[in-house]
DRENDO-1510 file (C-alpha; in Angstrom, 1 decimal, always signed):
<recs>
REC; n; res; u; v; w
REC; 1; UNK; +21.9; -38.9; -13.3 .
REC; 2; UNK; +24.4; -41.9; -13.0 .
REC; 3; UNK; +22.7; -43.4; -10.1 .
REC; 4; UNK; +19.1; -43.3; -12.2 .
REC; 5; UNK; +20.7; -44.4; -15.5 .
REC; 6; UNK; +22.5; -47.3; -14.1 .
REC; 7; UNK; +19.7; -48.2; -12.2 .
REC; 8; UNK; +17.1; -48.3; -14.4 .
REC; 9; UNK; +15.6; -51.4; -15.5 .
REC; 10; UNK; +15.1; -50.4; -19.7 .
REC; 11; UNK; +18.5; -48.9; -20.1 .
REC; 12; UNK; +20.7; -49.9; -16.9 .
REC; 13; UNK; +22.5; -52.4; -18.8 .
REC; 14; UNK; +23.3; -49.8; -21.7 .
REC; 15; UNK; +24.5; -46.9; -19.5 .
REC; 16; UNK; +28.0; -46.1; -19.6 .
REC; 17; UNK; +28.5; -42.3; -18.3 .
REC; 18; UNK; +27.1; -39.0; -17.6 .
REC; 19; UNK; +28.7; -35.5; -17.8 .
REC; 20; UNK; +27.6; -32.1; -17.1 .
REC; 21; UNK; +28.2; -29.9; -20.1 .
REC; 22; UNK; +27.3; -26.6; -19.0 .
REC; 23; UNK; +25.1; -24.9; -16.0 .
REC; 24; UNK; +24.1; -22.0; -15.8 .
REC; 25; UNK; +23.2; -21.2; -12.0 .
REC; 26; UNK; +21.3; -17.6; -12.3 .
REC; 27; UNK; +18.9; -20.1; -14.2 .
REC; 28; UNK; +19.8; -23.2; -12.8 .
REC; 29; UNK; +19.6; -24.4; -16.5 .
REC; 30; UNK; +22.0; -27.6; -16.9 .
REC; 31; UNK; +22.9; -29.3; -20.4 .
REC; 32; UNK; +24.4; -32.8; -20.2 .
REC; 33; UNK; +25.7; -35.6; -22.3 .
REC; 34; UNK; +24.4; -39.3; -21.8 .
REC; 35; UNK; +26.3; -42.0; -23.1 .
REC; 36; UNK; +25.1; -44.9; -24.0 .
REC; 37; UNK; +26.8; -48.2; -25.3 .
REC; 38; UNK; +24.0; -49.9; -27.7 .
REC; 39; UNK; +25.0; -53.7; -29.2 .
REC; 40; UNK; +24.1; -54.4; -32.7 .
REC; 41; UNK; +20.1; -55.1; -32.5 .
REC; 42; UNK; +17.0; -55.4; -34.2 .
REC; 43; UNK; +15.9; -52.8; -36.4 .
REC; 44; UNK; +13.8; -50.0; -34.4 .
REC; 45; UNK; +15.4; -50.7; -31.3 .
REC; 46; UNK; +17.7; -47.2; -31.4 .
REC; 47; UNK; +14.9; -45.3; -32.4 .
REC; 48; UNK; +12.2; -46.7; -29.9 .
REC; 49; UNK; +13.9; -47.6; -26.5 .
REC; 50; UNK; +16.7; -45.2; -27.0 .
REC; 51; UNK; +14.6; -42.4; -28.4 .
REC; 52; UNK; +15.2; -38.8; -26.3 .
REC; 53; UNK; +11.8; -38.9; -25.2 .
REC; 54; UNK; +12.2; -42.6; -23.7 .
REC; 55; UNK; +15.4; -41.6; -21.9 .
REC; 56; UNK; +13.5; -38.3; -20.8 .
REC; 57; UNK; +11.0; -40.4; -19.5 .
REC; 58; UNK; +13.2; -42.3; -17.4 .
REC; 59; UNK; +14.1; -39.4; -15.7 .
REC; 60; UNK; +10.7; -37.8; -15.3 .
REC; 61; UNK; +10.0; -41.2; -13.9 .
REC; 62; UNK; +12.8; -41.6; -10.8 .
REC; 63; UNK; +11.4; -37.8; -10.0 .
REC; 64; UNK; +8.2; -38.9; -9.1 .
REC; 65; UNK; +8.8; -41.7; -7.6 .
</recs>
């Protein structure tokens, strides 16, 4: 997750860590915690480019690739 959130051209620049929460491995379910360091902006910017489904999509995105 690191290498695609520092990487990536949309949020690269706002990355700052990610953790692993919990994993369970007899379901190979994994919950983890993004942060992201976000400078004062113009209004909509949180809840557009930094929306969970954006930063889903991110990740969908270095998958297919």
């Amino acid at each position: 997750l690191t290498e695609v959130y520092s990487s990536s051209p949309a949020l690269g620049r706002y990355f700052r860590s990610a953790r692993v929460l919990e994993f369970y491995n007899d379901t190979s379910t994994v919950f983890y915690q993004l942060e992201f360091s976000v400078p004062p902006s113009p209004e909509g910017f949180v809840e557009n480019t930094m929306s969970p489904s954006f930063i889903g999509s991110v990740l969908r995105q270095s998958i297919y690739d």
